[in-house]
C-alpha positions as CSV (number, residue, x, y, z in Angstrom):
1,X,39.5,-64.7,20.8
2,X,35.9,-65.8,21.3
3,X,33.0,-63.8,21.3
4,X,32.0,-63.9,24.7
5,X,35.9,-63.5,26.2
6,X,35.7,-59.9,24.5
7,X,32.3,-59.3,25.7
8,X,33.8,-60.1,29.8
9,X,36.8,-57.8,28.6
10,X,34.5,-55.2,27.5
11,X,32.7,-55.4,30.5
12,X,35.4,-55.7,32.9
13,X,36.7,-52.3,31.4
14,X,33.3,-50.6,31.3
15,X,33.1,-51.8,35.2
16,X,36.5,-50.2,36.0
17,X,35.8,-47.2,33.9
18,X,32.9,-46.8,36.6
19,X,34.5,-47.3,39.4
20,X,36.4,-44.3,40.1
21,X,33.2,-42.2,39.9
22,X,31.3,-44.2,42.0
23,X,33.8,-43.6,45.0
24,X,34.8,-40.0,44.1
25,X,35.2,-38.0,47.7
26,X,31.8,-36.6,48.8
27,X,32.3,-33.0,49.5
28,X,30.3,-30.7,52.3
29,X,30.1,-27.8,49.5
30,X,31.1,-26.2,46.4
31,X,32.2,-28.2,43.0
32,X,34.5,-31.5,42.9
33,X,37.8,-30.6,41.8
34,X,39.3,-33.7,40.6
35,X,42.4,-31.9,39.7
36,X,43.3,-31.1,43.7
37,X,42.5,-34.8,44.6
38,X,45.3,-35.4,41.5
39,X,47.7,-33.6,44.1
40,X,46.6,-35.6,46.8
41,X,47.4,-38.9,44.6
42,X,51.6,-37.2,44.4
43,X,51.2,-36.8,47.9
44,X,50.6,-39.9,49.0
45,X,52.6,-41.7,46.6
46,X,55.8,-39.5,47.6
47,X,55.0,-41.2,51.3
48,X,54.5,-44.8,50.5
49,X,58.0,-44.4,48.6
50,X,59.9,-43.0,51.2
51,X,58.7,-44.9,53.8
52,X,59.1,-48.3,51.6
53,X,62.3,-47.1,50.9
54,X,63.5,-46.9,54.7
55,X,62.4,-50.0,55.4
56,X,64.6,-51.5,52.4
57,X,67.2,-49.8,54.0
58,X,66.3,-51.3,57.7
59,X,65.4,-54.9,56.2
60,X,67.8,-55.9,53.3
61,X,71.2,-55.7,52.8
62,X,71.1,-55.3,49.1
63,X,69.5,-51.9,49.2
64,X,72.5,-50.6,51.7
65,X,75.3,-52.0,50.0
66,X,73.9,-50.6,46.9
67,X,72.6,-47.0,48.4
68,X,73.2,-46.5,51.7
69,X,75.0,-43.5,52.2
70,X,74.7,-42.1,48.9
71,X,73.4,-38.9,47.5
72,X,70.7,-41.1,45.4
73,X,69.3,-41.7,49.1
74,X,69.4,-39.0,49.6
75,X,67.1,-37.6,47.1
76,X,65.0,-41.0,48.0
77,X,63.5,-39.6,51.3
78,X,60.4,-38.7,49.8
79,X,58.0,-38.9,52.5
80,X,58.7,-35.4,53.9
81,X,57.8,-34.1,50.4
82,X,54.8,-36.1,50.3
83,X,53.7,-34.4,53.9
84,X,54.7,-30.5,52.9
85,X,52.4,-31.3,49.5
86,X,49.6,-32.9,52.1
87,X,50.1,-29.3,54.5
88,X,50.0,-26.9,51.4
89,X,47.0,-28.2,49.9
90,X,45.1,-28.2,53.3
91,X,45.9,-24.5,53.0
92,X,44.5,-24.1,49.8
93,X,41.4,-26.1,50.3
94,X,40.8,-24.2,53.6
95,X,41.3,-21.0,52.2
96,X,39.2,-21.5,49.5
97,X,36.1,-22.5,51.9
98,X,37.1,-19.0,53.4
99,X,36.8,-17.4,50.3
100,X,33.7,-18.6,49.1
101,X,32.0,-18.2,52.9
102,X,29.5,-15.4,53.6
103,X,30.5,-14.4,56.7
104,X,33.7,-13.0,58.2
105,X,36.1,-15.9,59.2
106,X,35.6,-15.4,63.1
107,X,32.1,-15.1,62.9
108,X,30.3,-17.6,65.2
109,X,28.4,-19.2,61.7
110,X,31.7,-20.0,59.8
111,X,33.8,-21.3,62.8
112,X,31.2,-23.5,63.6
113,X,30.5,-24.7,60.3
114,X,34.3,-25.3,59.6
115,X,35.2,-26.8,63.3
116,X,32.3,-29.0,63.0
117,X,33.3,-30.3,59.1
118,X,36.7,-31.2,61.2
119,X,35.5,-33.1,63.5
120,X,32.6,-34.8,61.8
121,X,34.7,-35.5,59.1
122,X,38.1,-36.4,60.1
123,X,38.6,-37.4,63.7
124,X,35.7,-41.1,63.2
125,X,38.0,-43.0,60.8
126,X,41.4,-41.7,62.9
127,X,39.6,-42.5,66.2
128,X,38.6,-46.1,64.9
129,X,42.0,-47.0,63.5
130,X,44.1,-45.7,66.6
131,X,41.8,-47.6,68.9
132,X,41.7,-50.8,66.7
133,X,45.7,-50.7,66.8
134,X,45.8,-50.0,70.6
135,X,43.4,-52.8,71.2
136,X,45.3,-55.4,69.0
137,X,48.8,-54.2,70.5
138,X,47.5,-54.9,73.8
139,X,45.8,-57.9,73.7
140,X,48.5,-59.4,71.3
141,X,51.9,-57.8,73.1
142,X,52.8,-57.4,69.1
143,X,56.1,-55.1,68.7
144,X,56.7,-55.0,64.9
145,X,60.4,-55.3,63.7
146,X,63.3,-53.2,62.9
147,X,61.3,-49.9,64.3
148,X,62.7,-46.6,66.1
149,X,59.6,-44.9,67.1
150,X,57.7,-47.3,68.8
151,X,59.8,-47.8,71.9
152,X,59.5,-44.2,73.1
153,X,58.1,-42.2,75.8
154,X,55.3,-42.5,77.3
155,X,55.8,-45.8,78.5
156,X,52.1,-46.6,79.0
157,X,50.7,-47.5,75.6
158,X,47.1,-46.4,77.4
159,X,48.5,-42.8,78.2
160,X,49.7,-42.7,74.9
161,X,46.5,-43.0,72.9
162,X,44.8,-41.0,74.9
163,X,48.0,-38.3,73.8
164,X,47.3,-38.9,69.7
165,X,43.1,-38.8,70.8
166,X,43.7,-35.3,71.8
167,X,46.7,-34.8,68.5
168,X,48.9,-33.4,71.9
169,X,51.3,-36.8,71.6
170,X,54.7,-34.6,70.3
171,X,54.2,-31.3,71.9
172,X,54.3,-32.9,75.5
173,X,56.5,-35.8,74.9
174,X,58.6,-34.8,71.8
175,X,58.2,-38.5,70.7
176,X,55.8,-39.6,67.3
177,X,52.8,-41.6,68.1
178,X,53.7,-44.7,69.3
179,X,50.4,-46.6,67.5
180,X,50.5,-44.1,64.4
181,X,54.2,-42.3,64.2
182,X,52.7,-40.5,61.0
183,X,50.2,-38.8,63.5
184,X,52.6,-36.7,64.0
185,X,51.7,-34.6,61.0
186,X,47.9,-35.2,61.7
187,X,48.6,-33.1,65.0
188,X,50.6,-30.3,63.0
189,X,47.0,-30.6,60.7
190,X,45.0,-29.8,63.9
191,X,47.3,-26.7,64.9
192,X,46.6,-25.3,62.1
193,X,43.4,-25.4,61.9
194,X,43.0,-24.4,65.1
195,X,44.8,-21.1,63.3
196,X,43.6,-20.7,60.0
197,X,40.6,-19.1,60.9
198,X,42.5,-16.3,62.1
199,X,45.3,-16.0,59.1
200,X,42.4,-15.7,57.0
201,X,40.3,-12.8,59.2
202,X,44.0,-11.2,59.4
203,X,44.1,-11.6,55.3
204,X,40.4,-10.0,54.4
205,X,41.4,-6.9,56.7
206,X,44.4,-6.0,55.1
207,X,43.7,-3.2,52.3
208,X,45.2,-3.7,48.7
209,X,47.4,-5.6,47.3
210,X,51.2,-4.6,48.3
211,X,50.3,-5.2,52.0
212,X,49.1,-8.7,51.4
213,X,52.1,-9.4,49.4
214,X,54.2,-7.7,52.4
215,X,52.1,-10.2,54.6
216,X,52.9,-13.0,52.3
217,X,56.6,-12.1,52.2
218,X,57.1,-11.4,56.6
219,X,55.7,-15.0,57.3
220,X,57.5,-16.6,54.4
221,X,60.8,-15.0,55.7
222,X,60.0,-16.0,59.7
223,X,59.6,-19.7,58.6
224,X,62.6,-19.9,56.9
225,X,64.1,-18.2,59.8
226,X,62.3,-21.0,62.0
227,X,63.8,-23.7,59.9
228,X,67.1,-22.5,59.9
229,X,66.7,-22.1,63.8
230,X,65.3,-25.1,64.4
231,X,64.0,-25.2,67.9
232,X,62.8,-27.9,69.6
233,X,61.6,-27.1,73.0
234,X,59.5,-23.7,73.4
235,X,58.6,-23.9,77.4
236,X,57.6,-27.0,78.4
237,X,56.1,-27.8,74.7
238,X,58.0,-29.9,72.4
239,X,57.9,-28.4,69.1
240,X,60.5,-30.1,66.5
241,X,58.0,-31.4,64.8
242,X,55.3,-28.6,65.5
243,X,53.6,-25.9,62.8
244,X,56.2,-23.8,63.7
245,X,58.5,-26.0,61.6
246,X,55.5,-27.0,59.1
247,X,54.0,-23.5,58.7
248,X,55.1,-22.2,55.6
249,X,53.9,-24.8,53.4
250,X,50.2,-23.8,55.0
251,X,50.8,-20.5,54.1
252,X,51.4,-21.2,50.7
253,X,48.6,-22.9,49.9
254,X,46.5,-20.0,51.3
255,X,48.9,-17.6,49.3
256,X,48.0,-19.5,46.2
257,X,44.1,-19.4,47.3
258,X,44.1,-16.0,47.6
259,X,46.1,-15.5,44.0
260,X,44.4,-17.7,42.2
261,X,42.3,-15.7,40.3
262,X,45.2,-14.0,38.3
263,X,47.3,-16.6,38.6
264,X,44.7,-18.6,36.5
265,X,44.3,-15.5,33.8
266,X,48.4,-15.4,33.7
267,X,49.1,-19.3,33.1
268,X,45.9,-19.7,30.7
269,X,47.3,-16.8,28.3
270,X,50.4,-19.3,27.8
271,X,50.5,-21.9,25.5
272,X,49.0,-25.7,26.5
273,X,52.5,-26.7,26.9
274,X,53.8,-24.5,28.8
275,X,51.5,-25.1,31.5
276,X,52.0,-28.7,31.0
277,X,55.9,-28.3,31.9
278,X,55.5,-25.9,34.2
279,X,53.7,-29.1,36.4
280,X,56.2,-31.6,35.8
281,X,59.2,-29.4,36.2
282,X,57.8,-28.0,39.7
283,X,57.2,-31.6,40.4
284,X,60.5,-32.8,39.9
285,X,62.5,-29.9,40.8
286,X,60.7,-30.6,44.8
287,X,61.8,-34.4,44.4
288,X,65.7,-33.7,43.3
289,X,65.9,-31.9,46.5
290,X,67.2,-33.3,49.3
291,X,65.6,-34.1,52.3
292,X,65.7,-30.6,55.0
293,X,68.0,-33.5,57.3
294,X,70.4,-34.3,54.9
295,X,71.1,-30.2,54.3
296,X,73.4,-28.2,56.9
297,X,71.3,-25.5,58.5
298,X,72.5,-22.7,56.5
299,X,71.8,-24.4,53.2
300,X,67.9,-24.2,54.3
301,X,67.8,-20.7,53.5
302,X,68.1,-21.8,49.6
303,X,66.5,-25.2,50.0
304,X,63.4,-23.8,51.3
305,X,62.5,-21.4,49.1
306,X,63.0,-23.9,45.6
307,X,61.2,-26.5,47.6
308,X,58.1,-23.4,47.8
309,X,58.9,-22.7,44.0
310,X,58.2,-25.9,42.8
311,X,55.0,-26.2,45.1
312,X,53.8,-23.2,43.7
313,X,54.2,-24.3,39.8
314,X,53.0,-27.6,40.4
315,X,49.7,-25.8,41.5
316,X,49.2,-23.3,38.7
317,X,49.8,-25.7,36.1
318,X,46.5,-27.2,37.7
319,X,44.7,-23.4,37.3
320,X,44.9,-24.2,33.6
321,X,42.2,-26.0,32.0
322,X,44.4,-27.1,28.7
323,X,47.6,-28.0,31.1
324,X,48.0,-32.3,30.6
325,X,49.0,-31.9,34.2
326,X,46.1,-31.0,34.9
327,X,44.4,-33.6,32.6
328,X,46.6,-36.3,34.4
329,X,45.7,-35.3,38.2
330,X,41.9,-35.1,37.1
331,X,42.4,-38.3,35.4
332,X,39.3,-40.8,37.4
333,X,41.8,-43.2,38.8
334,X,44.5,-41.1,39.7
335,X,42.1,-38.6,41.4
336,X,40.2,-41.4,43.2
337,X,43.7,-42.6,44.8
338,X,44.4,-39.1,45.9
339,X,41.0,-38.5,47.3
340,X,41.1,-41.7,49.1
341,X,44.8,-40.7,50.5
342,X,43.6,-40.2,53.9
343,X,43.0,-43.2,54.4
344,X,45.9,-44.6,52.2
345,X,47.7,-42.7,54.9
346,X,46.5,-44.3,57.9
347,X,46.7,-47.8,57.3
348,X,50.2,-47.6,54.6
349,X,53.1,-47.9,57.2
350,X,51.3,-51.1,59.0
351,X,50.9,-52.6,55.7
352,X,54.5,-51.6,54.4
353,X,55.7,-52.8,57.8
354,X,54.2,-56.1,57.4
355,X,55.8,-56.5,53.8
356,X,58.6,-55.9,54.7
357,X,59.3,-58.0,57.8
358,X,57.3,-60.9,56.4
359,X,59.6,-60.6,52.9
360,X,62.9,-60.3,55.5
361,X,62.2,-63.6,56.9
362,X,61.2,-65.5,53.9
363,X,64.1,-64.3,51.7
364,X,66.6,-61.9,53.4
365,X,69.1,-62.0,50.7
366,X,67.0,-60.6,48.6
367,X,69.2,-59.2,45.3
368,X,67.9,-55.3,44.7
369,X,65.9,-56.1,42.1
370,X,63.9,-58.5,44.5
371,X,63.6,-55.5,46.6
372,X,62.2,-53.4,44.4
373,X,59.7,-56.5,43.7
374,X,58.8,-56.7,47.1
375,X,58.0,-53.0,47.4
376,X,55.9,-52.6,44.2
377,X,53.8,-55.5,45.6
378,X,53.7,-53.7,49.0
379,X,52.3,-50.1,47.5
380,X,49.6,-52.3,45.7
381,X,48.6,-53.7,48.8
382,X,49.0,-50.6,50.7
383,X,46.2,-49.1,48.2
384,X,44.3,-51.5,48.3
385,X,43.6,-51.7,51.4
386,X,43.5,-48.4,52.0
387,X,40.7,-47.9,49.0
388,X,39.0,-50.4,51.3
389,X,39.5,-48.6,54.4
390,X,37.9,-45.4,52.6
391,X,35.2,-47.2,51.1
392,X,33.9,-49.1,54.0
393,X,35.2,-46.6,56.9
394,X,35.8,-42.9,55.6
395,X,33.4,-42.4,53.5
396,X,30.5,-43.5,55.9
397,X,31.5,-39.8,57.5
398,X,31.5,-38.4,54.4
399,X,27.6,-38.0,54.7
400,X,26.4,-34.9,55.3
401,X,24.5,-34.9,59.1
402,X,26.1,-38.5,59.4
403,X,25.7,-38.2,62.9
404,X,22.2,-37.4,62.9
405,X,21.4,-40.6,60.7
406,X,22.8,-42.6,63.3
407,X,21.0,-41.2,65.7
408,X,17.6,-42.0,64.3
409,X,18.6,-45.3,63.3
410,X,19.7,-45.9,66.8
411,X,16.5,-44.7,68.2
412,X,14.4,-47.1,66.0
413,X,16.4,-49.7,66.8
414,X,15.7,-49.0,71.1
415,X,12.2,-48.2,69.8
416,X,11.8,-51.7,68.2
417,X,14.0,-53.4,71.5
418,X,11.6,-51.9,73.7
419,X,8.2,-52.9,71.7
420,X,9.0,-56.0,71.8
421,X,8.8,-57.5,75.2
422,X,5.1,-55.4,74.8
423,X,4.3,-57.4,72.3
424,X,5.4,-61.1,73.7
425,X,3.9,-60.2,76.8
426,X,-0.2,-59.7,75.3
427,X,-2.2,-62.4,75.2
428,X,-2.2,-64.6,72.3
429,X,-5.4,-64.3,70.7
430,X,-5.1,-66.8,67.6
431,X,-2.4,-69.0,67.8
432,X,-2.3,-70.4,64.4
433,X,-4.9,-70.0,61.0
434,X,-6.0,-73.5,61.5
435,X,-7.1,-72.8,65.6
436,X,-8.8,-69.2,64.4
437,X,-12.6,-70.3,65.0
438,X,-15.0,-69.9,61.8
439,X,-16.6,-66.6,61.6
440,X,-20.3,-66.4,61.8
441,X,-22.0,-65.5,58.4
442,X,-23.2,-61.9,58.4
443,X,-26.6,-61.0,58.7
444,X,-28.2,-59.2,55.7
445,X,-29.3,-56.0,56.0
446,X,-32.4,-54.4,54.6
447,X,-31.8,-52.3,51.1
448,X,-31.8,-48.8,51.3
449,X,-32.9,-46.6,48.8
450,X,-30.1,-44.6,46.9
451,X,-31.4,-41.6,48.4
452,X,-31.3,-42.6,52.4
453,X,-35.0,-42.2,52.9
């Protein structure tokens, strides 16, 4: 191998060595934590599977024959994993901004501070994308193939973006969003925030220990109850697919929050490898679970709380600083994926949907193997493009006082519109160097003397 071949490897490494850290998530306050973004990275990867994997189901005939119907399918819905990691470590983030606040979570300081980090931060690059897709589906009358969700109520595709603007698209129609079905849990997102604030004023007034754990304990216990339950109307609100059904996995990340500081002391006593395991086990004790709609009601009741179990170790493995859980989720790609995940998350099912109706037509007896082919292909483009999305999109709004940038720049630019006509409409003194008439020689002037006299 030549010289200068190694010296492009070498540099093509060093340039992807950097790459991670110049694209890590820009946060409002506070330390990175590359370890949480690690989470984020299981997250999203538990939803491209799942949803990749349905549409194998919907597309090819090879992945039914061979799975359909099965208990290995099972255990192959992913994505609602993927979403109840996503809601838990919103808890935990949230909580920990609580935490680390000066003021009382009610207080008109912190609520605007955290409504405003919401807004400024998450609603642009969801706002952009549902108005790109609306505008595309209109103009192009495009209805993509082999879908259930886009067909639904409300009939007008106009009143239904205007029902994911305002994250209110399930609770009055009971349908997903017809442009973004995953908005759905982006609407459970925005209920609880709308919450939090009070969960964590209710949390700082409670006095000692043992009632915080009997707090923990009551709402734990009601959202089982709620899941086993299952309601889907509550008045005139639709609310299957509500917080009511979500809120658990909220509260444990705001449980763990709250814990972490002995949590953190208990799992860093233990040895490296304990910590380690306890990750991977929690990891994969969640993903051998089935999904909560292929488990009879009563069976929730058990399901649930293993599903919170695993959660929970998966998070404390991450308290430990020797844990190689840890070490992987902080690792710089893996935690750039997971910080980009929001917008992995917006654009994955249109990518994934594309795939896979483009790969249907071109080779619809695909053999399984083909398949699987076709969907690793698909999650590659699905990050891709999603790492683009976050780079040129998302992270614009990562800015702190984005908004007020903008501003400025647009005022210069009216500034500069308006001076202009000003300036085209003065008279034009010189017209060119060569018309500029000579300048007289100056007249000498007498000497002074140093001293003005």
């Amino acid at each position: 191998m030549s010289a200068a071949v190694l010296e492009l490897a070498a540099a093509t490494h060093g340039w992807l060595a950097r790459l991670p850290s110049r694209f890590q998530r820009k946060i409002s306050q506070g330390a990175y934590r590359p370890e949480v973004d690690g989470l984020r990275f299981f997250a999203i990867a538990f939803v491209i599977l799942g949803h990749s994997l349905e549409r194998a189901a919907r597309f090819f005939a090879s992945y039914r024959d061979a799975l359909a119907g099965t208990a290995l399918e099972a255990h192959l819905q992913l994505a609602p994993l993927g979403v109840n990691l996503f809601f838990a470590i919103s808890g935990f983030i949230l909580a920990n901004q609580a935490i680390k606040a000066s003021s009382s979570p009610l207080s008109g300081g912190f609520l605007k501070a955290y409504f405003g980090r919401r807004v400024m931060r998450i609603e642009p690059p969801y706002i952009i994308l549902l108005v790109a897709t609306w505008a595309f589906v209109s103009l192009t009358g495009y209805v993509p193939d082999g879908v259930r969700r886009f067909d639904v109520q409300p009939a007008s595709l106009n009143v239904s973006l205007l029902g994911s603007l305002f994250y209110l698209h399930d609770l009055v129609w009971g349908t997903f969003p017809r442009l973004f079905p995953p908005g759905w849990s982006l609407e459970v997102e925005v209920q609880f925030y709308i919450l939090a604030p009070l969960l964590f004023w209710l949390w700082t007034r409670l006095a000692g220990a043992r009632a915080r754990a009997a707090m923990a304990v009551a709402f734990f216990a009601g959202g089982v109850a709620l899941s086993i339950l299952d309601p889907k109307t509550l008045g005139p609100a639709h609310v299957e697919f509500s917080l009511l059904h979500s809120f658990n996995f909220f509260w444990l990340g705001i449980v763990l929050a709250y814990a972490r500081a002995p949590l953190a002391a208990g799992i860093t006593a233990r040895p490296a490898a304990f910590a380690t395991a306890l990750g991977w086990l929690g990891l994969g004790l969640c993903a051998m679970l089935p999904a909560p709609q292929d488990v009879a009601q009563a069976s929730e009741a058990v399901r649930l709380p293993l599903v919170y179990l695993g959660l929970a170790a998966v998070f404390v493995s991450t308290f430990a600083p020797r844990s190689g859980f840890r070490a992987f989720c902080a690792s710089p790609w893996i935690s750039l994926i997971g910080g980009a995940c929001y917008s992995i998350y917006l654009v994955h099912l249109q990518v994934t949907q594309v795939v896979a109706s483009l790969a249907a037509r071109l080779a619809p007896n695909a053999p399984l193997v083909g398949v699987a082919a076709i969907f690793i292909v698909s999650a590659a483009l699905v990050v891709a493009v999603g790492l683009t999305y976050y780079v040129f999109v998302e992270r614009r709004f990562m800015t702190r006082n984005w908004h007020l940038l903008v501003w400025a720049w647009a005022k210069r630019a009216v500034g500069a519109e308006a001076a202009a006509p000003l300036a085209e409409g003065r008279p034009r003194l010189i017209a060119s160097r060569d018309e500029a008439p000579k300048a007289a020689a100056p007249r000498a002037e007498p000497r002074r003397s140093v001293g003005g006299g």
